[in-house]
N, C-alpha and C positions, 0 to 999 in steps of 0.2 A: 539411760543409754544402753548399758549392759543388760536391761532387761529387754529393749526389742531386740538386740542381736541373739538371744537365749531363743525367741521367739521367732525366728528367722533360720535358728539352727535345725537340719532335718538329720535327722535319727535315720541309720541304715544296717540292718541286718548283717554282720558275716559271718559266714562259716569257715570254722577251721577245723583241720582235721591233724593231727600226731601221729606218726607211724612210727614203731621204733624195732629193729630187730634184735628179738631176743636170743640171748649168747651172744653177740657179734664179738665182744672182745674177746671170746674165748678161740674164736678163728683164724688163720693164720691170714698175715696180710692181704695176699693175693684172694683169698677166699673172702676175705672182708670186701673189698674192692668190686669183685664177682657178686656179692650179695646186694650192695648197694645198687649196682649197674640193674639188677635185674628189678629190683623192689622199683625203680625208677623206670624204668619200663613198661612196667606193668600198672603202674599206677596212670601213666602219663597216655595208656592205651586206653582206659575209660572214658565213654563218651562225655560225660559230665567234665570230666576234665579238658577233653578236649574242643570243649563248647565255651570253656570257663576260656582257656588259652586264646581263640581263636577271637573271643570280644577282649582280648585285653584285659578281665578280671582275675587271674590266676598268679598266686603269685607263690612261688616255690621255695622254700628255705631250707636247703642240705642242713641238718643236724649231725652229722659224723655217720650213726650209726642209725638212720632213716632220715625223714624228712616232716615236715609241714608245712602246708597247702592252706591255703586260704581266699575264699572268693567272696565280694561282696554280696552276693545274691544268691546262687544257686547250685552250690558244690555241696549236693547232699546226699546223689546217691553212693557214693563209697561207702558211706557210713551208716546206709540202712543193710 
């Protein structure tokens, strides 16, 4: 029984990406805050991103000082 469900399971690709900004603790809060707003900006302005968002595969996780993205399928051009 466990071996047709193994068999029945489909394997999918994702991509994720880490972004982290370097120094960030060294900056003062409101600079910190500034940093991230913009990093998140600019990120979320990329088409790929914006393709990933718009079908629903994008999925965004604040890390304090950057983020990590992740899409089932096709979030690759950031990282060429």
């Amino acid at each position: 029984m466990a071996e047709d469900n193994a068999n029945d399971a489909q394997l999918e690709l994702a991509h994720v990406l880490f972004i982290d900004i370097v120094g960030y603790s060294k900056r003062l809060i409101n600079e910190q805050t500034a940093l991230v707003k913009r990093l998140s900006e600019l990120v979320l302005q990329t088409e790929q991103c914006q393709k990933a968002d718009a079908a629903g595969k994008l999925i965004r996780i604040p890390t304090g000082d950057g983020m990590a993205l992740a899409d089932g399928k096709e979030l690759v051009g950031p990282n060429q």
